[in-house]
N, C-alpha and C positions, 0 to 999 in steps of 0.2 A: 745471703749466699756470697762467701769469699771466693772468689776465684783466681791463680794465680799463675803466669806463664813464665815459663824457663828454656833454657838452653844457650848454648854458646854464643860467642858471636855470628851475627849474620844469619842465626838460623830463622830466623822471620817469627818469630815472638808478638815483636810489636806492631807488625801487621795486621799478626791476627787477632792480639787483644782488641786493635783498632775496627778491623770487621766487625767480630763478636758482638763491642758498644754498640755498633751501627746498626747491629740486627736488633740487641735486646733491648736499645730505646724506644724501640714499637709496644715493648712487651710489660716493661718492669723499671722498676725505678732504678740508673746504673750509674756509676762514674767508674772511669779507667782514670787511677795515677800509677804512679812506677818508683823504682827507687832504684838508687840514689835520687835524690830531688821533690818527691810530690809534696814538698814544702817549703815557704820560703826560705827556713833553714838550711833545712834539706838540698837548695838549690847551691848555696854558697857551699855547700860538703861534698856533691856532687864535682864540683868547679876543683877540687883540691884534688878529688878521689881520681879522676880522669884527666888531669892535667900531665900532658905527655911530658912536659919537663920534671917533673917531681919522680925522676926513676929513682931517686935515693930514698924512697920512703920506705921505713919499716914494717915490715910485715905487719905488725900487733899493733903498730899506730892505723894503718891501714883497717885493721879488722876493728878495735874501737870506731872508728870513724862512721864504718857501714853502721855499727850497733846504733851510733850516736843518732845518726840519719830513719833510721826503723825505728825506736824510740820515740823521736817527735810525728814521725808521719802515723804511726800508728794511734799515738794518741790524739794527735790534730785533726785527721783525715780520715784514717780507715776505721776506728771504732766508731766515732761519733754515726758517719754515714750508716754501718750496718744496726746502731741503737737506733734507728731510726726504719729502717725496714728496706733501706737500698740496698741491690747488688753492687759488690765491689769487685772489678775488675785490675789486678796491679801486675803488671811488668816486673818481674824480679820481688823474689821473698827472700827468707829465711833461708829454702835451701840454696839460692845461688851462694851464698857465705859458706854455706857448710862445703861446695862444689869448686869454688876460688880458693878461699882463706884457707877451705880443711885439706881437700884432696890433693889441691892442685902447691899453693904456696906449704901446705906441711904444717901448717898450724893444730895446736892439739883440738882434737876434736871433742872433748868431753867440754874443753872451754870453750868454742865455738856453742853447741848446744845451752849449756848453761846462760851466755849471753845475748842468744837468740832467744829466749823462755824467759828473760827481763826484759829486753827490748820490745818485744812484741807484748809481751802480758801477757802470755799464755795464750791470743791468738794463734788459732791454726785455719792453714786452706780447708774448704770443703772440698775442692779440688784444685788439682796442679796438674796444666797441661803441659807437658815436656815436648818441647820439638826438638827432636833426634837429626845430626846432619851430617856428613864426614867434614872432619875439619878445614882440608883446601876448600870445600863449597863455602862454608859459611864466612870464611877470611877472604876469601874471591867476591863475596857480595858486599860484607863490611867494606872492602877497601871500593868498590863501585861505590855504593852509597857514601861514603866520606867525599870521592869525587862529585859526586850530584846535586853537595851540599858546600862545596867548593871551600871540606877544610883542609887546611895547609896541611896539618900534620892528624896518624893518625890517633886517635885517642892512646891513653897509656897500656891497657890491655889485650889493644890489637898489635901491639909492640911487642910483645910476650912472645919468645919462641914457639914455635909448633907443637913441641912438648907440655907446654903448658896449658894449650888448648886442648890438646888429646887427653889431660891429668883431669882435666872439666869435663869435658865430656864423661869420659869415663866412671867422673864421681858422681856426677847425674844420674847416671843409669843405675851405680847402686844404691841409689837412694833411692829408684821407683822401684828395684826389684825389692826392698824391704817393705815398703809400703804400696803394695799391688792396689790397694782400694783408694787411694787418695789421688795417684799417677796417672793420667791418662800421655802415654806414650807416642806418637807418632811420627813420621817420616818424615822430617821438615826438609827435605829438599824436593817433597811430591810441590806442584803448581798452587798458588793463593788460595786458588777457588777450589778445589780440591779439599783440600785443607779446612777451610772453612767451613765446609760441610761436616766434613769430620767431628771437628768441635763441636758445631751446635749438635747435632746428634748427641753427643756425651751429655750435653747441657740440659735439651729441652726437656729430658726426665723433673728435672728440677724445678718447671715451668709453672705457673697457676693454672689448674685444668681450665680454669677460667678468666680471661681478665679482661678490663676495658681499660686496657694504656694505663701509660703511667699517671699519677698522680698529680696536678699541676697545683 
């Protein structure tokens, strides 16, 4: 089972992947990574991608870079795990690139897809849980938590005008209204535990009518 969380900044994403792991390590065999980074490569590409001083970087070098990043994690990390019978739990896929790079930066989207379906290897989510949030909320929590984590400046993408957060947002949404069966939509600025519930309810259909823990 691939499972995959989206949305803007701040809209608590990695929260709730982070609960989910916490639940379904009772249940099934799971790791959460994320991307930009869930690889050592991955981690030095992340470091460029997010580097608030690199505002001079190029769209298309940008959008190679994410490929570049999915590419290794998929095949280091997330195939291997699900050839093996783990749930994968990841922070940002495919469509956050199609929702930044396509909708929001203007990139063509026929080439966005095309080097999403190489990078990945034809990897797709079983599901994608989209947390929906207005964009002051989720830029008001981004810039708390940058404070919390006492960094100086704040990442490259919380630098983005408003506009460009609203062009994400926006391209999220039509991407779940094309794919009704894969999107699970919801309120990301309802309460953690709220939320939480939510998710597993989508999930535990998924579940082994029977099981006794993971695998050790």
């Amino acid at each position: 089972m691939f499972i995959t969380f989206e949305g803007i900044e701040g809209c608590g994403k990695s929260t709730q992947a982070r609960l989910l792991l916490e639940r379904l390590n009772r249940m099934v065999r799971v790791i959460l990574t994320s991307e930009p980074g869930g690889t050592g490569i991955g981690k030095q590409i992340r470091a460029i991608l997010l580097d608030s001083s690199n505002k001079g970087m190029e769209a298309l070098a940008e959008l190679f870079l994410y490929e570049a990043d999915r590419a290794q994690h998929v095949r280091e990390v997330i195939k291997p795990a699900l050839a093996k019978g783990w749930w994968v739990l990841c922070d940002r896929f495919c469509d956050a690139t199609l929702a930044y790079q396509g909708f929001a930066r203007g990139q063509d989207m026929e080439l966005i897809r095309f080097l999403n379906e190489k990078a990945s290897y034809g990897l797709k989510p079983d599901l994608t849980v989209l947390l929906d949030c207005p964009v002051e909320i989720g830029l008001q929590r981004a810039l708390k938590r940058d404070k919390l984590n006492f960094m100086e400046h704040r990442a490259r993408f919380e630098q983005e005008p408003e506009e460009f957060h609203q062009a994400v947002r926006q391209g999220y949404l039509r991407l779940a209204e094309t794919e009704p069966d894969r999107f699970l939509v919801l309120d990301g600025s309802l309460d953690k535990d709220t939320l939480a519930r939510r998710v597993f309810e989508a999930v535990e259909p998924y579940l082994p009518l029977r099981n006794t823990g993971p695998e050790s």
